[in-house]
N, CA, C and O atoms as CSV, one atom per row, in Angstrom:
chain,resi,resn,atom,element,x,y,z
A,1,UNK,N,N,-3.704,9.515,15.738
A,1,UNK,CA,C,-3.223,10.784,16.244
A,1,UNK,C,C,-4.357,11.792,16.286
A,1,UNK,O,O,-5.331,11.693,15.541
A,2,UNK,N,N,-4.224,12.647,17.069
A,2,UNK,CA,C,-5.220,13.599,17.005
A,2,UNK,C,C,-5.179,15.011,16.312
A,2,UNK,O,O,-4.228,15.752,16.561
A,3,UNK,N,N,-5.810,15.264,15.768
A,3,UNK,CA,C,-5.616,16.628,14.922
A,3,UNK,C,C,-4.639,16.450,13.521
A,3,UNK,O,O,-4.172,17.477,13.029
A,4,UNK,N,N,-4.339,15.107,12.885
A,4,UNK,CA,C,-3.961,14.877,11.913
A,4,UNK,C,C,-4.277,14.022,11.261
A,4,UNK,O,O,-4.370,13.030,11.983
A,5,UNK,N,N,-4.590,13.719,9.944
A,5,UNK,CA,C,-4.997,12.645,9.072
A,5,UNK,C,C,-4.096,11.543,9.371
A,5,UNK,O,O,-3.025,11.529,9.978
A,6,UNK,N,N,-4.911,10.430,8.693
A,6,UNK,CA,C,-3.589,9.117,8.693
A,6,UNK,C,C,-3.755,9.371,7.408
A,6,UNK,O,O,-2.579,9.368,7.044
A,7,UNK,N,N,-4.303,9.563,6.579
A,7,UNK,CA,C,-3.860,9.714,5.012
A,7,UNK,C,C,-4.319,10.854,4.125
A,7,UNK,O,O,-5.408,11.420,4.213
A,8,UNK,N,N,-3.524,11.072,3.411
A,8,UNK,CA,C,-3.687,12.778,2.504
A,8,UNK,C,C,-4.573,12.130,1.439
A,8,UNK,O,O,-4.396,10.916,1.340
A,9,UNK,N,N,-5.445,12.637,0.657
A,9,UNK,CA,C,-5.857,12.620,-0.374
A,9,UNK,C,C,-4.814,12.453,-1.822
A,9,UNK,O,O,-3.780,13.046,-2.132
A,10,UNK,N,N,-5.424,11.619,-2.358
A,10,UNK,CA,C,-4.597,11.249,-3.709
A,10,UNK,C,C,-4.271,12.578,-4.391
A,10,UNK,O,O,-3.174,12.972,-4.787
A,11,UNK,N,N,-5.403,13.155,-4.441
A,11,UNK,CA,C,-5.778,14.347,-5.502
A,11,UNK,C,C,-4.185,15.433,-5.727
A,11,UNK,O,O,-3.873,16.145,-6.682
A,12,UNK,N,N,-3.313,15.114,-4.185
A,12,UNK,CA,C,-2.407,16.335,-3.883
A,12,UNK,C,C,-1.163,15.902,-4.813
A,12,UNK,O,O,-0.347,16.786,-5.074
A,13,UNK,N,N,-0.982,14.768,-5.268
A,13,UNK,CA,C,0.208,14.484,-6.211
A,13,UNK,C,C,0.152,15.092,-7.302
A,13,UNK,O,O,1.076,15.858,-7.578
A,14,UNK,N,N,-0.628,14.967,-7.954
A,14,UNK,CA,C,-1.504,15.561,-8.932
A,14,UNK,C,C,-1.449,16.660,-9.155
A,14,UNK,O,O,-2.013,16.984,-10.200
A,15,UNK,N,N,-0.820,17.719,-8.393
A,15,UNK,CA,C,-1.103,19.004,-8.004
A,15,UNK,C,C,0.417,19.503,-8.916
A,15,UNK,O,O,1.518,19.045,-8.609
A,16,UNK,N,N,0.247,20.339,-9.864
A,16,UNK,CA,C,1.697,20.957,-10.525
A,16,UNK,C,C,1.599,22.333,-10.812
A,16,UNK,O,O,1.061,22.686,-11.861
A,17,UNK,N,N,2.035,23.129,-10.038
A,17,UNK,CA,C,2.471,24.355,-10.205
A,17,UNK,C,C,3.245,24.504,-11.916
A,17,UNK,O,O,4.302,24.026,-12.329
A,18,UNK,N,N,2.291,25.298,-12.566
A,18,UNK,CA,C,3.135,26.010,-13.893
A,18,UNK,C,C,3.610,27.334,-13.782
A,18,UNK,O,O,2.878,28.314,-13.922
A,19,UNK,N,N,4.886,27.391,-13.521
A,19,UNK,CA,C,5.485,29.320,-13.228
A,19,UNK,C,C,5.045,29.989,-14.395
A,19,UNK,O,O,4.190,29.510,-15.141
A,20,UNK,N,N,5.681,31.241,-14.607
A,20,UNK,CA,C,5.112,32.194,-15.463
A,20,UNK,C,C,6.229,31.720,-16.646
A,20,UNK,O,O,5.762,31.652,-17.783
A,21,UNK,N,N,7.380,31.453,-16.513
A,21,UNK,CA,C,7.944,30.859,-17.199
A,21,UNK,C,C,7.668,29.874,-18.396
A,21,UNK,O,O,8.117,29.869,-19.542
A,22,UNK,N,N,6.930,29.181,-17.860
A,22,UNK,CA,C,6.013,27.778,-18.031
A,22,UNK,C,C,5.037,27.914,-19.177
A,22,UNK,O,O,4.847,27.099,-20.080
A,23,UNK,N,N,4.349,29.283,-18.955
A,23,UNK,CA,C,3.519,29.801,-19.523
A,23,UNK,C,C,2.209,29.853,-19.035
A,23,UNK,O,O,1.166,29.986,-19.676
A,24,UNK,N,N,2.453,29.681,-17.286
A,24,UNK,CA,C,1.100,29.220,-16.447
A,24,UNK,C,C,1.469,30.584,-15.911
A,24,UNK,O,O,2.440,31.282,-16.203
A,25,UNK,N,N,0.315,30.851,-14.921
A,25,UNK,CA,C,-0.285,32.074,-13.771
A,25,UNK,C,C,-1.278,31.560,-12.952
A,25,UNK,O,O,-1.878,30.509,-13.180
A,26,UNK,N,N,-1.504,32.466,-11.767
A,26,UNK,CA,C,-2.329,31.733,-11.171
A,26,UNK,C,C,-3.188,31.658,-11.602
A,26,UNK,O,O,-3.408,30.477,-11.338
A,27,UNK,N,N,-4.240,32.056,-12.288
A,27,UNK,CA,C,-5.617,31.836,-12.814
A,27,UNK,C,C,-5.808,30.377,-13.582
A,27,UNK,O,O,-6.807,29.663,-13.505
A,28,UNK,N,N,-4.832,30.165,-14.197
A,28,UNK,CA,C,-4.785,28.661,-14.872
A,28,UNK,C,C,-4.285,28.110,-13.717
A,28,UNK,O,O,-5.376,27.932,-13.176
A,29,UNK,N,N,-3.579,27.748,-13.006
A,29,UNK,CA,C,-2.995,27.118,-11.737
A,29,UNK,C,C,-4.737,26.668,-10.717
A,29,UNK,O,O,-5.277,25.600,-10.430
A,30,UNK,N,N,-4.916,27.415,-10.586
A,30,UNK,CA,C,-6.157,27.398,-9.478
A,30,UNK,C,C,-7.554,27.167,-10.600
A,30,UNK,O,O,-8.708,27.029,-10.193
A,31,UNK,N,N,-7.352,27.164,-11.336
A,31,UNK,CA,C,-8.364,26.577,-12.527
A,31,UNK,C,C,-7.928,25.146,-12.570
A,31,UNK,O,O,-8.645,24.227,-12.172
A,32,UNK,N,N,-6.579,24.968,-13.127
A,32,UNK,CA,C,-6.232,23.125,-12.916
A,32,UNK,C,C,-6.468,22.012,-11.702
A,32,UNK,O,O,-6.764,20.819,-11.771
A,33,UNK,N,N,-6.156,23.090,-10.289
A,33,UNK,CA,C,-6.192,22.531,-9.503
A,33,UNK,C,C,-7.645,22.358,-9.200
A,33,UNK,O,O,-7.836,21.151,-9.052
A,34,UNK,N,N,-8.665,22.977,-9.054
A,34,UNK,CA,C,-10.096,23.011,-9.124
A,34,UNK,C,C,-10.672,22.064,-10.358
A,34,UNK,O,O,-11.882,21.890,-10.215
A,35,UNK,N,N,-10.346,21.667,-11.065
A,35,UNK,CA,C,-10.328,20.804,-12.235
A,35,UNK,C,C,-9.973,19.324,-11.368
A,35,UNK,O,O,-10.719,18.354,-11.507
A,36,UNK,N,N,-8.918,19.275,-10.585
A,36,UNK,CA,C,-8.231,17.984,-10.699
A,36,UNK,C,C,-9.103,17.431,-9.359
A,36,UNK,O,O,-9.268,16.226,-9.168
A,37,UNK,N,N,-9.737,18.662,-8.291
A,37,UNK,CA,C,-10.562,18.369,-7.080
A,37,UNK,C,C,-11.810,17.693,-8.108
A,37,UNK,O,O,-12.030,16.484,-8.036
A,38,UNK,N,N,-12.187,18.109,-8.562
A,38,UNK,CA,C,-13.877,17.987,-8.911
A,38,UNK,C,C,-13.897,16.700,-9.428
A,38,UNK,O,O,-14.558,15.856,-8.822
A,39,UNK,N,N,-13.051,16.265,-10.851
A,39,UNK,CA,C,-12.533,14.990,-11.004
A,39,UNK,C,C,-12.701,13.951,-9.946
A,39,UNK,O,O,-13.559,13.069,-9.964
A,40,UNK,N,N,-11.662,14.169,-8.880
A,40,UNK,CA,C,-11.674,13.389,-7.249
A,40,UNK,C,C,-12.943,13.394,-6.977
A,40,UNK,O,O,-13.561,12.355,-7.208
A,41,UNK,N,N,-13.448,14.210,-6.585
A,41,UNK,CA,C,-14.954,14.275,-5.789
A,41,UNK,C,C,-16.088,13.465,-6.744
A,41,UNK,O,O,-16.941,12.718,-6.265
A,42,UNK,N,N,-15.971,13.687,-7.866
A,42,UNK,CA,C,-16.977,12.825,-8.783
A,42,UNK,C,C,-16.248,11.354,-8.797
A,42,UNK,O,O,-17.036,10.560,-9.311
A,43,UNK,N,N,-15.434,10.924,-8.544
A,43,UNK,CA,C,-15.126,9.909,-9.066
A,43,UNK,C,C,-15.308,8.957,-7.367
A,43,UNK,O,O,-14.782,7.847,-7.295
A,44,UNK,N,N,-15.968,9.452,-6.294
A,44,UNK,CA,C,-16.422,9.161,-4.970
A,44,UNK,C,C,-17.544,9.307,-4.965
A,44,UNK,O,O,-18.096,9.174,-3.873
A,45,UNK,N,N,-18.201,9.570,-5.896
A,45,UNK,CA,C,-19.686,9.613,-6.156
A,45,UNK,C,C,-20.461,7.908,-5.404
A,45,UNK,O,O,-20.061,6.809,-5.788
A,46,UNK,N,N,-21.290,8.037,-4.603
A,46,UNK,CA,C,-22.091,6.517,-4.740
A,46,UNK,C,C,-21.127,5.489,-3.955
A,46,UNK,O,O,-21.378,4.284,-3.980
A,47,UNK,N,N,-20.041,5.992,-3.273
A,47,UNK,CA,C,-18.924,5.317,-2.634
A,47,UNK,C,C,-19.047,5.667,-1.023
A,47,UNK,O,O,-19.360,6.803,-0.667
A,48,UNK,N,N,-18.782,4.625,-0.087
A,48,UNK,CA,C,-18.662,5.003,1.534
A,48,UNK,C,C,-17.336,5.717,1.363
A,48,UNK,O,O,-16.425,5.613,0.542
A,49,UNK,N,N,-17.577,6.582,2.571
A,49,UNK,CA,C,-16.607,7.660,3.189
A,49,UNK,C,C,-15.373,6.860,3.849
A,49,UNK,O,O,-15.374,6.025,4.754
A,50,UNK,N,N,-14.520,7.299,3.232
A,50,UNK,CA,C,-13.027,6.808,3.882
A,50,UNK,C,C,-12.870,7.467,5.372
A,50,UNK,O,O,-12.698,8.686,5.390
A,51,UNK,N,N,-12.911,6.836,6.515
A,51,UNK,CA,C,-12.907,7.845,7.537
A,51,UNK,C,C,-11.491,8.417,7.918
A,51,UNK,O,O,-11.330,9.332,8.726
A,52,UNK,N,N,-10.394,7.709,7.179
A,52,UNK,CA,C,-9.006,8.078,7.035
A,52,UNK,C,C,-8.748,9.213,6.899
A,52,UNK,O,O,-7.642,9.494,7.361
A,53,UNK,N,N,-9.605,10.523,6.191
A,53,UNK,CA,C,-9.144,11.342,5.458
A,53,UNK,C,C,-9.961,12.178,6.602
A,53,UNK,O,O,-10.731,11.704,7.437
A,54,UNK,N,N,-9.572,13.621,6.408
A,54,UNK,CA,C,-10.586,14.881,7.062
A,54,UNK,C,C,-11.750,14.844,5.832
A,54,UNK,O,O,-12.715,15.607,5.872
């Protein structure tokens, strides 16, 4: 297809919103999630490019 992936990145399951409830905010939210990218990206270190993905 054009203008859409055939596959999402793993990294997005991974992804959990903590409400304020929770005892999360965004600053920890976008800290975890930036945590859980960098993880991904290092762990593709030294690996060919999936051309699946953007």
């Amino acid at each position: 297809m054009v203008g859409y992936p055939e596959v999402i990145r793993p990294y997005y399951q991974e992804f959990k919103v903590t409400t304020y409830q929770e005892g999360g905010n965004l600053f920890k939210n976008v800290k975890e999630f930036s945590r859980i990218i960098a993880e991904y990206t290092l762990s593709l270190y030294l690996k060919n490019e999936d051309k699946r993905f953007w």
